[in-house]
C-alpha positions as CSV (number, residue, x, y, z in Angstrom):
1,X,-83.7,-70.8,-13.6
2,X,-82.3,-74.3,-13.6
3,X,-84.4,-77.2,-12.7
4,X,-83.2,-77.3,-9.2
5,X,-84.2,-73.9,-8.3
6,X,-88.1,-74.4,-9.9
7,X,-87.8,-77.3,-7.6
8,X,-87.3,-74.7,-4.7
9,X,-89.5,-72.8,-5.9
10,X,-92.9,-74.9,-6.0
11,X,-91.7,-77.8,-4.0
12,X,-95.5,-78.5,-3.1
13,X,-95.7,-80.2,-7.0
14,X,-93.6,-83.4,-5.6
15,X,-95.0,-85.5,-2.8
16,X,-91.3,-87.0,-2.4
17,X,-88.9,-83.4,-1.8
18,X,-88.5,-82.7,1.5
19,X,-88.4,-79.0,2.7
20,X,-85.2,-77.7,4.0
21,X,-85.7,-74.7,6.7
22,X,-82.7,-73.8,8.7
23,X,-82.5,-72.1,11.3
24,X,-78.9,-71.7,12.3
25,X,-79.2,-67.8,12.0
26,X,-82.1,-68.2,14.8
27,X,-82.2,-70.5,16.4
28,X,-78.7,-71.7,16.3
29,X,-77.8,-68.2,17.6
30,X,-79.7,-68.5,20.4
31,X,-77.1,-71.4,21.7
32,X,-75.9,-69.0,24.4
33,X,-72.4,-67.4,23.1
34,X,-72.9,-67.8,19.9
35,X,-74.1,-64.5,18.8
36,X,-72.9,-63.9,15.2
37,X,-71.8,-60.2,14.3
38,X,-74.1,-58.5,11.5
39,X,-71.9,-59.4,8.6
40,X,-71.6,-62.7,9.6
41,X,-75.1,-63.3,9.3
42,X,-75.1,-61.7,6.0
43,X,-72.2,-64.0,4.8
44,X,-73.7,-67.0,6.1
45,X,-77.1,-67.0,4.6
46,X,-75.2,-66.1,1.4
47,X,-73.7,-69.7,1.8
48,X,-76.9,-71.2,2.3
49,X,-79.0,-69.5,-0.4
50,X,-75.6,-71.3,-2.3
51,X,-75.9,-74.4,-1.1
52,X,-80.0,-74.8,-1.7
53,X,-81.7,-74.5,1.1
54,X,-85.0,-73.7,0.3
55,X,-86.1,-71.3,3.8
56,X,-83.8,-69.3,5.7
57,X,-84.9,-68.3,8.8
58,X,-82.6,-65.2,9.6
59,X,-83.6,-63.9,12.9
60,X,-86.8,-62.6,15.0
61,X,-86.9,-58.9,14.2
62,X,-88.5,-57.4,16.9
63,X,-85.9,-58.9,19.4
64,X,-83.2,-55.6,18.6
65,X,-82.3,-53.1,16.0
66,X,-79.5,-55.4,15.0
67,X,-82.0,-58.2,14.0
68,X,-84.6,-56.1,12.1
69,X,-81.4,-55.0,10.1
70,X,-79.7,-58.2,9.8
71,X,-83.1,-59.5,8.2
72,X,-83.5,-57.0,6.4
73,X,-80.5,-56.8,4.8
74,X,-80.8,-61.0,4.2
75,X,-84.5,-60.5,2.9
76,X,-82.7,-57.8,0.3
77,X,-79.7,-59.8,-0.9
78,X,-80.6,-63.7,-0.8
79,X,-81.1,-64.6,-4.4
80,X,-83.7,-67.9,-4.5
81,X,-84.1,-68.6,-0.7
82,X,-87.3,-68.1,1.0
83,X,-86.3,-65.6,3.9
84,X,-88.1,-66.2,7.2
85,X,-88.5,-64.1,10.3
86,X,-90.3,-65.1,13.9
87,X,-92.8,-63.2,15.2
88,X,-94.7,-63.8,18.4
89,X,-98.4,-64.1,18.6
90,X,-98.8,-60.1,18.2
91,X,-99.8,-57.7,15.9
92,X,-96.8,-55.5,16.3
93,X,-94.1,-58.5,16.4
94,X,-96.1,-59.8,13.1
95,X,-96.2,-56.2,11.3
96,X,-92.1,-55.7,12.6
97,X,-91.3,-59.0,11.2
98,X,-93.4,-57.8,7.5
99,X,-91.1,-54.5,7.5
100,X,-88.0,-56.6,7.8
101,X,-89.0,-59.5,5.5
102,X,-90.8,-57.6,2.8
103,X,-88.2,-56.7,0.3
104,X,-87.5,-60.6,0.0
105,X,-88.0,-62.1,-3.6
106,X,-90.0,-64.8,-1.3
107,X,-90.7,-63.9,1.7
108,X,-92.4,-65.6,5.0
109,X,-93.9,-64.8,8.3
110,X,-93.3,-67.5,11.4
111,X,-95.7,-66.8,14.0
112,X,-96.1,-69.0,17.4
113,X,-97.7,-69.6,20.3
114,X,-97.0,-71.6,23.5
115,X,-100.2,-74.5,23.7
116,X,-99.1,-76.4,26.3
117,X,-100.7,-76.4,29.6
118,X,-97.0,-74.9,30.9
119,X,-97.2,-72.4,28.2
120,X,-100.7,-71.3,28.4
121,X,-99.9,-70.3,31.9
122,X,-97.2,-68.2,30.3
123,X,-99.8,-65.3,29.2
124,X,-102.4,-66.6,31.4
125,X,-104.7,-67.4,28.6
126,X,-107.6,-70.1,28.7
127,X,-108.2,-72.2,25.8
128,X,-111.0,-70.1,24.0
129,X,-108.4,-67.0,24.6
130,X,-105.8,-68.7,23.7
131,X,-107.4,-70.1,20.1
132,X,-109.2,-66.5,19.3
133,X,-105.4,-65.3,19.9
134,X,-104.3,-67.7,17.2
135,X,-106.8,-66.8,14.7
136,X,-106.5,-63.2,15.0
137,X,-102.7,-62.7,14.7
138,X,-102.4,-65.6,11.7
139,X,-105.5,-64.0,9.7
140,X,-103.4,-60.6,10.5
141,X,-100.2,-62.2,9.2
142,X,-101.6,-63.6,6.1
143,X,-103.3,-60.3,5.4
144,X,-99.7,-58.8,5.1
145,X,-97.6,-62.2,3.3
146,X,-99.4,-65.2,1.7
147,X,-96.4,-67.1,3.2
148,X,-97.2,-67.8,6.4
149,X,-95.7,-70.5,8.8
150,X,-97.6,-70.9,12.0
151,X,-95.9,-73.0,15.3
152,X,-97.7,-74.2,18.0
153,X,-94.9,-74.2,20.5
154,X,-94.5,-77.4,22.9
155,X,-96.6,-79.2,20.4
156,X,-95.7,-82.6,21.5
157,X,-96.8,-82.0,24.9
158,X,-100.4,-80.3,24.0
159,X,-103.4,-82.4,25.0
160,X,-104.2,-84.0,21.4
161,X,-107.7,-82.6,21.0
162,X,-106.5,-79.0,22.0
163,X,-103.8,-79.3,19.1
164,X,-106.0,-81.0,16.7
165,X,-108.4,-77.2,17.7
166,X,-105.7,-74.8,17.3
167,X,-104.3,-76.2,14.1
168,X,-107.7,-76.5,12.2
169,X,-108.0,-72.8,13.0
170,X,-104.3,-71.3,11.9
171,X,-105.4,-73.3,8.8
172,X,-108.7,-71.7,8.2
173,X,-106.9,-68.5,9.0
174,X,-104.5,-68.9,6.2
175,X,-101.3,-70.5,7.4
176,X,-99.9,-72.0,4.7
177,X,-97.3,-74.0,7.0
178,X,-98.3,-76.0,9.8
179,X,-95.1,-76.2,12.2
180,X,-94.8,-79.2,14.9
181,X,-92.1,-78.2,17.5
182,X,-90.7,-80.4,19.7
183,X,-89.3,-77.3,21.7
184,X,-87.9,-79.3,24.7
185,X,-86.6,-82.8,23.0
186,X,-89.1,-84.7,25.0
187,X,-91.2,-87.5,22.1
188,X,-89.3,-90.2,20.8
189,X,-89.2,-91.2,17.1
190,X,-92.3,-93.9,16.5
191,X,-94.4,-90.7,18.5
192,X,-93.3,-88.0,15.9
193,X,-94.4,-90.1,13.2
194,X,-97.5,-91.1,14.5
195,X,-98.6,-87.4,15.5
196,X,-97.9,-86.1,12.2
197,X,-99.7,-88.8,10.4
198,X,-102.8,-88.3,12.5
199,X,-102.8,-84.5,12.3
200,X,-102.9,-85.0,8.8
201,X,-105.7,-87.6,8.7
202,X,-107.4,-85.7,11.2
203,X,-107.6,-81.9,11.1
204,X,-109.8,-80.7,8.1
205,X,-107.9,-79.2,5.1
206,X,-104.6,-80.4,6.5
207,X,-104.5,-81.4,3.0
208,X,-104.0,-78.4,1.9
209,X,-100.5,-77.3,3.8
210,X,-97.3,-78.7,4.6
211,X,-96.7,-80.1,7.5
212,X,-93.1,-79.7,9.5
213,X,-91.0,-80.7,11.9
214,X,-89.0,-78.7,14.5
215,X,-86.5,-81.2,16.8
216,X,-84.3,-80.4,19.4
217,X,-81.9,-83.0,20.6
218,X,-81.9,-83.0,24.7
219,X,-82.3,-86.8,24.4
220,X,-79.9,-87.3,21.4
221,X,-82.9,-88.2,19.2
222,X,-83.7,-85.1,17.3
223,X,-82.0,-86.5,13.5
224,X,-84.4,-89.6,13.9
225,X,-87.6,-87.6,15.4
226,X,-87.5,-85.6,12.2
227,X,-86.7,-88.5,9.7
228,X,-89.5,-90.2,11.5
229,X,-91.8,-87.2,11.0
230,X,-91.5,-87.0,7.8
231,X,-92.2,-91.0,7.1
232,X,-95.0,-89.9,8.7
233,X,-96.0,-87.0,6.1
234,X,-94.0,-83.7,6.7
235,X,-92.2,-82.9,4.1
236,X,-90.6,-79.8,6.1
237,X,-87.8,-80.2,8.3
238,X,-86.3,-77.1,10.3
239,X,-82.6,-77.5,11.3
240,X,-79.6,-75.9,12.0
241,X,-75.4,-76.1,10.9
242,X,-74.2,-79.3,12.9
243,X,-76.7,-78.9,14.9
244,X,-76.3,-75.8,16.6
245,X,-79.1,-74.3,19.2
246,X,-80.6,-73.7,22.1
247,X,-79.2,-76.3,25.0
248,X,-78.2,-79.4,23.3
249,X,-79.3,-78.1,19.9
250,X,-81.6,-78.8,17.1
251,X,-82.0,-81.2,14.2
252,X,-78.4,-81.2,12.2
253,X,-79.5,-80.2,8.5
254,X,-76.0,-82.5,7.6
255,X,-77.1,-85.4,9.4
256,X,-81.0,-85.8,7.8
257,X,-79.8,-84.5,4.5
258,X,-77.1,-87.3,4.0
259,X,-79.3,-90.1,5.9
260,X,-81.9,-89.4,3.2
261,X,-80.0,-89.3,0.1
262,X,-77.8,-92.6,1.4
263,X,-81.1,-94.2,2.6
264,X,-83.4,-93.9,-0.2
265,X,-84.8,-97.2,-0.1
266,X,-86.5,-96.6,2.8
267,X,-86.5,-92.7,2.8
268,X,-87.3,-92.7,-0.8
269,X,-87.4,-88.4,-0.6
270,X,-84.8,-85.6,-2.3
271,X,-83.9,-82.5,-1.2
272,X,-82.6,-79.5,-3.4
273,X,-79.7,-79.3,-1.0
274,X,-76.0,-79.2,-2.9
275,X,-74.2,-81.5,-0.1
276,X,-71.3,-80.7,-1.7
277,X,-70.7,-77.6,0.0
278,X,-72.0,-79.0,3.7
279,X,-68.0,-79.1,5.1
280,X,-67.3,-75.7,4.3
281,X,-70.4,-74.3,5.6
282,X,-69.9,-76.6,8.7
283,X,-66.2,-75.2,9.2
284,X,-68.0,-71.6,8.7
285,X,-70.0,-71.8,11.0
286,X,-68.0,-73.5,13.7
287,X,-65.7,-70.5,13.3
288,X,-68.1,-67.6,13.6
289,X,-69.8,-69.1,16.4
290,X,-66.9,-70.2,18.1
291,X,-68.3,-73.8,18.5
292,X,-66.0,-76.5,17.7
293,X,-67.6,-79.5,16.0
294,X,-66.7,-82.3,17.6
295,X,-64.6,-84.8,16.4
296,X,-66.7,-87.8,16.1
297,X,-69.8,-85.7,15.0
298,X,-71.5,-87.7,12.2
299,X,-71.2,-86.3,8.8
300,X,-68.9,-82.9,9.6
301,X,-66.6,-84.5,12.1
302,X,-62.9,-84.7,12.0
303,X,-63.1,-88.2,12.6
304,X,-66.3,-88.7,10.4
305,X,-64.1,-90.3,7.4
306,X,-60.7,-91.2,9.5
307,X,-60.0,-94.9,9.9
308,X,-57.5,-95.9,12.5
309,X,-58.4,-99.7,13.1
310,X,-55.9,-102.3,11.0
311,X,-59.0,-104.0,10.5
312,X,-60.6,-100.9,9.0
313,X,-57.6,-99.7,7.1
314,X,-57.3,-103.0,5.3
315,X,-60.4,-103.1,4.1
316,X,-60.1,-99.7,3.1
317,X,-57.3,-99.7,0.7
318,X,-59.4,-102.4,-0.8
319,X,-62.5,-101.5,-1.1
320,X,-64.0,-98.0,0.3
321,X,-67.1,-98.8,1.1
322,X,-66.0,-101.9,3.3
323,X,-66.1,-99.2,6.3
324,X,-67.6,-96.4,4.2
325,X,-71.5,-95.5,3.5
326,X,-71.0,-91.9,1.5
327,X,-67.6,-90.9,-0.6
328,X,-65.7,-88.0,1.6
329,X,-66.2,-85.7,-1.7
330,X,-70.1,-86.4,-1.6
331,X,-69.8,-83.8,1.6
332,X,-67.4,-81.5,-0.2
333,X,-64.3,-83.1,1.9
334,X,-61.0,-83.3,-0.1
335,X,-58.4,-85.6,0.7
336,X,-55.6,-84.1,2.9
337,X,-52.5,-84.3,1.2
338,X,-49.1,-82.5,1.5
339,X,-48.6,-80.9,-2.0
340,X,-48.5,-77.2,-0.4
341,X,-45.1,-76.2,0.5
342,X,-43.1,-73.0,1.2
343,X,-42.1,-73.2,-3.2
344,X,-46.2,-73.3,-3.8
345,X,-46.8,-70.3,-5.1
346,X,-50.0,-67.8,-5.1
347,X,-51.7,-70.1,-8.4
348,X,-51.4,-73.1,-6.5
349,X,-52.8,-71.6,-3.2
350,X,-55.7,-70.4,-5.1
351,X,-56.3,-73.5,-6.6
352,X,-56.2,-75.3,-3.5
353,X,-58.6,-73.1,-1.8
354,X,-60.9,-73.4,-4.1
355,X,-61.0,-77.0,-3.8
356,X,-61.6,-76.6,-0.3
357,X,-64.4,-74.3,-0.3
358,X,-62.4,-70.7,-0.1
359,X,-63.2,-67.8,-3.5
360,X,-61.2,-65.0,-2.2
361,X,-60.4,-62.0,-3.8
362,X,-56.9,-60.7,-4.6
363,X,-56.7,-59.0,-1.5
364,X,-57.4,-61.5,0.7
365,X,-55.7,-64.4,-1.1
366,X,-52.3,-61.5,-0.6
367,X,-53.3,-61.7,2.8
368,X,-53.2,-65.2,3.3
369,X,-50.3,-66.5,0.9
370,X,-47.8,-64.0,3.4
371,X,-49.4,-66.1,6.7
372,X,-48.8,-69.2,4.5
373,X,-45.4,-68.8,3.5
374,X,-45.0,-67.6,7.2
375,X,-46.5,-70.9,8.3
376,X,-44.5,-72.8,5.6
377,X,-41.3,-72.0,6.8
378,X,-41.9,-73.2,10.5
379,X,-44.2,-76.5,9.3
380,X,-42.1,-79.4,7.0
381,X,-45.4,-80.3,6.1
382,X,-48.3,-78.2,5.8
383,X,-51.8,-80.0,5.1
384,X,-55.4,-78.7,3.7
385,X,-56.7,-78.3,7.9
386,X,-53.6,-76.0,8.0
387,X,-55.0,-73.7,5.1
388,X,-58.1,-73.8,6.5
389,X,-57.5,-72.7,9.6
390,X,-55.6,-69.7,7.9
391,X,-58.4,-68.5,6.1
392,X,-61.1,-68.9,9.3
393,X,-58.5,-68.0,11.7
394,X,-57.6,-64.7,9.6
395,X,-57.6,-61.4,10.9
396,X,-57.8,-58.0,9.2
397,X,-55.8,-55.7,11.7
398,X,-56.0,-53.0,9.8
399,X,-59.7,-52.2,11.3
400,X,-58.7,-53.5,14.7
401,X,-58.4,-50.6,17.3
402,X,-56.1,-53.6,19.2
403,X,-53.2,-55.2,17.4
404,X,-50.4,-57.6,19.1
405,X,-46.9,-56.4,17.6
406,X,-45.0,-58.7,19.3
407,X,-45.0,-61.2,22.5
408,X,-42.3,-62.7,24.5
409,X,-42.9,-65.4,27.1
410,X,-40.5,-67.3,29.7
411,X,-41.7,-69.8,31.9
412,X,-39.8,-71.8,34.8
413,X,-40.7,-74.7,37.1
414,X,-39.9,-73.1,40.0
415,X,-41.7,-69.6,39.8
416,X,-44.5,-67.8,37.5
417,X,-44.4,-67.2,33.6
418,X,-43.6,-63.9,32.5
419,X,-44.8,-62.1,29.2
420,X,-43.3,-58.8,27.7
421,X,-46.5,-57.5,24.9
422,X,-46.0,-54.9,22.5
423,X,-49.7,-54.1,21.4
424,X,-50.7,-51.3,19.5
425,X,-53.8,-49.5,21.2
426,X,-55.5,-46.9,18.7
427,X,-52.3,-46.6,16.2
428,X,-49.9,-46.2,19.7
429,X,-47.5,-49.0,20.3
430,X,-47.8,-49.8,24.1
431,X,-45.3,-52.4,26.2
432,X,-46.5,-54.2,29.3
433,X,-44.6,-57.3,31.4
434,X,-47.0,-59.4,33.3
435,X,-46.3,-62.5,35.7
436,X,-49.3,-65.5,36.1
437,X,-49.9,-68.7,36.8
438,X,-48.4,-69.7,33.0
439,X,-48.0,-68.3,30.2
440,X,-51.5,-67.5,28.9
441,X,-52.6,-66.0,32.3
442,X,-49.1,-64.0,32.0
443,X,-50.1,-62.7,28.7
444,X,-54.0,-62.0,29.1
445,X,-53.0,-60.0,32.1
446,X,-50.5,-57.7,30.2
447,X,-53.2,-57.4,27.4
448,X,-55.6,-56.2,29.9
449,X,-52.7,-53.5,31.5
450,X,-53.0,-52.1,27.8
451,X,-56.4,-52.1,27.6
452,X,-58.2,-52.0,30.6
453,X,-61.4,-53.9,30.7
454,X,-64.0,-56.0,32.8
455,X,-64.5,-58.2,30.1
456,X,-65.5,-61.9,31.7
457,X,-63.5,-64.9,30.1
458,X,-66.4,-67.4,29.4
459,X,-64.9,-69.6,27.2
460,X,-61.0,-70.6,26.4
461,X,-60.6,-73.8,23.8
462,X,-57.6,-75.0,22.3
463,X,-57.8,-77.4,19.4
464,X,-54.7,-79.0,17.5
465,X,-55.1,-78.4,13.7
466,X,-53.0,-81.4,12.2
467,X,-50.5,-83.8,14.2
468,X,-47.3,-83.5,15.2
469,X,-45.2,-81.1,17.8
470,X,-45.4,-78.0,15.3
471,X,-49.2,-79.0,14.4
472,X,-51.0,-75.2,14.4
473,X,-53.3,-74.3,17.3
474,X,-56.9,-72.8,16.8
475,X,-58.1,-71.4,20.1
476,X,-61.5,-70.6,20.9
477,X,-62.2,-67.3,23.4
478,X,-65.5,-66.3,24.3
479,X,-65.9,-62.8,26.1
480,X,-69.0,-61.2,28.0
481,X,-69.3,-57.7,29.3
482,X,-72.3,-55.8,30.1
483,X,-74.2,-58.4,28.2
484,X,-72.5,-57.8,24.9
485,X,-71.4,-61.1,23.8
486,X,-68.0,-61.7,21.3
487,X,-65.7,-65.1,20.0
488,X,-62.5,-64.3,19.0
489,X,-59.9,-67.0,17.3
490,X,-57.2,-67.1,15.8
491,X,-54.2,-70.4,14.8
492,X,-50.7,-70.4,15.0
493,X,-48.1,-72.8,15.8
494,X,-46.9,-71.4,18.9
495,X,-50.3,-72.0,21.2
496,X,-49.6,-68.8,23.4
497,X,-49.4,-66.4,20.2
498,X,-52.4,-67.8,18.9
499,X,-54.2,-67.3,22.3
500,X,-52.9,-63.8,22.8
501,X,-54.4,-63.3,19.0
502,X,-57.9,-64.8,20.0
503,X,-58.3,-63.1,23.1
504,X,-57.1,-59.6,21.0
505,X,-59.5,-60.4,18.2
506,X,-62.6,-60.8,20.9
507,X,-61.5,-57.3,22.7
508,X,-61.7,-56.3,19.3
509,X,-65.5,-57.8,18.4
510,X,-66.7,-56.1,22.2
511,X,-65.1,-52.7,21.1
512,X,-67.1,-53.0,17.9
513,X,-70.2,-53.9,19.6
514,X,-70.1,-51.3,22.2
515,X,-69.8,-48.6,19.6
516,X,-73.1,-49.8,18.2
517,X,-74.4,-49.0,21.8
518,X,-76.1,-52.1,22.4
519,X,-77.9,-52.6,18.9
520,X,-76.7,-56.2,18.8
521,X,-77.9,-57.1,22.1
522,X,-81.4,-58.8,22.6
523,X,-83.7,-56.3,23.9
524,X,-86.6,-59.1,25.1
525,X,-86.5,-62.9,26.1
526,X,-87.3,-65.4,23.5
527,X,-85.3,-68.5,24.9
528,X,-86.9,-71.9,24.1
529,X,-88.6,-70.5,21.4
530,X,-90.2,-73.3,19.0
């Protein structure tokens, strides 16, 4: 075990490391449309055991089948992560999160409760009720797991004796964790510090737990609420992957990360997080959610490191850190450059790749040198976003039940766009010609003549890859039918193919769901959650 990972392990033995809990596979999913299928889950809490985070929270197992098996499954393969599942105040959410967390090298139980006034009225529990509720189900969770987080949801707007009652007892019960959520975004940063620090001078044995922090960002403030909470003593902070969650989203685990490790002289704490590998893990997650990051997003942002301004440029090519507070690599960014061309060959492809992020195996590095030599041959210049898009934007027809064989489009500007598709439904090659009002309505129309379906289109994003008139397309499509939930997406240079492919590739997702009948789908409501 190296160092780092004892670090993880006992990070209680250094007052200055700061916790790192994410979330993303939670409460990140919960950002509505983002719903992850199970291997993606699996996949990406592979890449954040990887990268050092040191709790994963992987879902809330009593919500479906799908989520007792996705933690389940996490809790079996993580290697050093602590694997986390939520659990309502409950005795059978608690001992359904247990089954699923169990087999975890480390495991941990979350439990909450609503302790607001608005969220007492929720179960219609007084305040005695309420606090006998909390001591029973955390003494019945720390009966089962000696790891046990306890949240007292809408903690910043619970009357401050109440708070200081209920979190006295989930200590005396045995929490080990003391969460503060600030579920709806509402306190400001010089308040998150301040309740902290008086929680912890103020609640007997607070001493004796870690205090953390749980931020959402419906005022834009959530980074500095949980910097500010742990200047004032938690040395937890729960975030997602750029940010992702419920309405505007949560703390961004790449934004509090970096501003500690640039700011250490006046955040003078560590984490045990590898920031190397933040921009792949930020592209990863982007693409299985189908949430684009945008451009001017601090840290993972397209425009994070870009500098357009003379000014800026100038003092660039003199001194980087005129306009620069972090080196792109510190983030795992590698410069673009235009050394891949249509003579590269595999060796080079995997090399590059690997310098962006990408281990494939043989097959799949087969798979993507054909689209790249493909690409190569319509691109003069094809640049590391290009690759990358390749390998997220990748699709492995051979499973799919849907696969476009060929697509022809003409558009005029004096009548409607027409598309002739050749799709292959089940192995049988099908043709359909559609008219609509352009091309993509043309095409999505003739893709639903070959396969019929009330699938609503809640989402359709187009994003240019690179610059320049043959710059590749990614586009975004999110579908919804009968409450299943899939993204598909899919790049190419021609923006209608790479529609038609998304749009295919989220037909595909909702065929795979439904033949799961419903496992994937949540079963009970757990919005706003922490």
């Amino acid at each position: 075990m190296t160092n780092q990972d004892k670090d993880r392990v006992s990070p209680e033995v250094n007052k200055d490391r700061v916790v790192i809990f994410d979330t993303t596979l939670r409460d990140g999913e919960q950002s509505p449309g983002a719903t992850m299928t199970h291997e993606e889950k699996l996949e990406i809490a592979g890449l954040l055991d990887e990268m050092g985070v040191d709790i994963i929270e992987a879902g809330f197992p009593i919500a479906s089948e799908g989520d007792f098996r996705a933690v389940s499954e996490i809790a079996r393969s993580t290697k050093t992560s602590v694997i986390c599942g939520l659990a309502r105040a409950q005795f059978k959410d608690i001992d359904r999160c247990w089954e699923a967390v169990k087999h975890a090298k480390r495991p941990r139980i979350h439990t909450f409760i609503g302790t607001s006034p608005l969220h007492r009225a929720i179960p219609n529990l007084n305040r005695d009720e309420m606090a006998e509720r909390i001591h029973d189900t955390v003494t019945h969770a720390r009966n089962l797991c000696d790891n046990v987080q306890w949240s007292p949801m809408d903690a910043t707007r619970t009357e401050w004796d109440y708070l200081c009652r209920v979190v006295e007892i989930a200590i005396k019960a045995g929490a080990t964790t003391i969460n503060i959520p600030d579920t709806v975004g509402y306190t400001a940063p010089a308040e998150s510090a301040d309740l902290i620090k008086r929680l912890i001078e103020t609640v007997p044995g607070a001493d004796d737990v870690v205090f953390a922090t749980h931020c959402h960002n419906d005022l834009g403030m959530a980074t500095a609420n949980s910097l500010a909470a742990v200047i004032g003593g938690a040395r937890q902070i729960e975030c997602t992957i750029n940010g992702l969650g419920e309405r505007a989203g949560n703390t961004a685990l790449e934004e509090v990360v970096m501003a500690m490790k640039v700011r250490g002289d006046i955040m003078p704490y560590h984490t045990s997080i590898d920031t190397t590998k933040i921009m792949h893990l930020s592209r990863r997650v982007s693409t299985v959610s189908g949430f684009q990051v945008q451009p001017n997003k601090a840290i993972v942002g397209k425009n994070a490191f870009a500098h357009e301004s003379g000014i800026h440029q100038d003092g660039m090519l003199k001194n980087a850190e005129t306009f620069e507070i972090m080196r792109p690599e510190d983030v795992g960014l590698a410069e673009t450059n235009l050394v891949m061309g249509k003579h590269s060959g595999r060796a080079a492809l995997r090399s590059k790749l690997k310098d962006l992020g990408f281990e494939l195996a043989d097959n799949q590095l087969n798979d993507v040198f054909v689209r790249f030599k493909d690409l190569a041959d319509r691109k003069k210049e094809v640049y590391d976003d290009d690759l990358i898009a390749l390998v997220t934007a990748g699709e492995d027809a051979e499973k799919d039940s849907l696969v476009i064989k060929s697509l022809r489009v003409a558009c005029g500007t004096g009548g409607p766009a027409e598309a002739t598709l050749v799709m292959a439904v089940d192995g049988v090659e099908k043709t359909a010609l559609q008219s609509g009002d352009g091309p993509v309505d043309a095409t999505f129309k003739a893709v639903r003549e070959l396969h019929p379906n009330e699938a609503h289109l809640s989402l359709y994003q187009v994003n240019a890859v690179t610059e320049g008139t043959d710059a590749q397309a990614t586009v975004s499509v999110r579908l919804e039918e009968d409450g299943n939930i899939a993204t598909g997406q899919s790049a190419d240079t021609d923006t209608v193919v790479a529609s038609a492919k998304a749009y295919v590739n989220a037909l595909n997702r909702l065929l795979v769901r439904r033949g799961k009948v419903g496992e994937d789908r949540k079963e009970i409501s757990y919005k706003d959650v922490s």
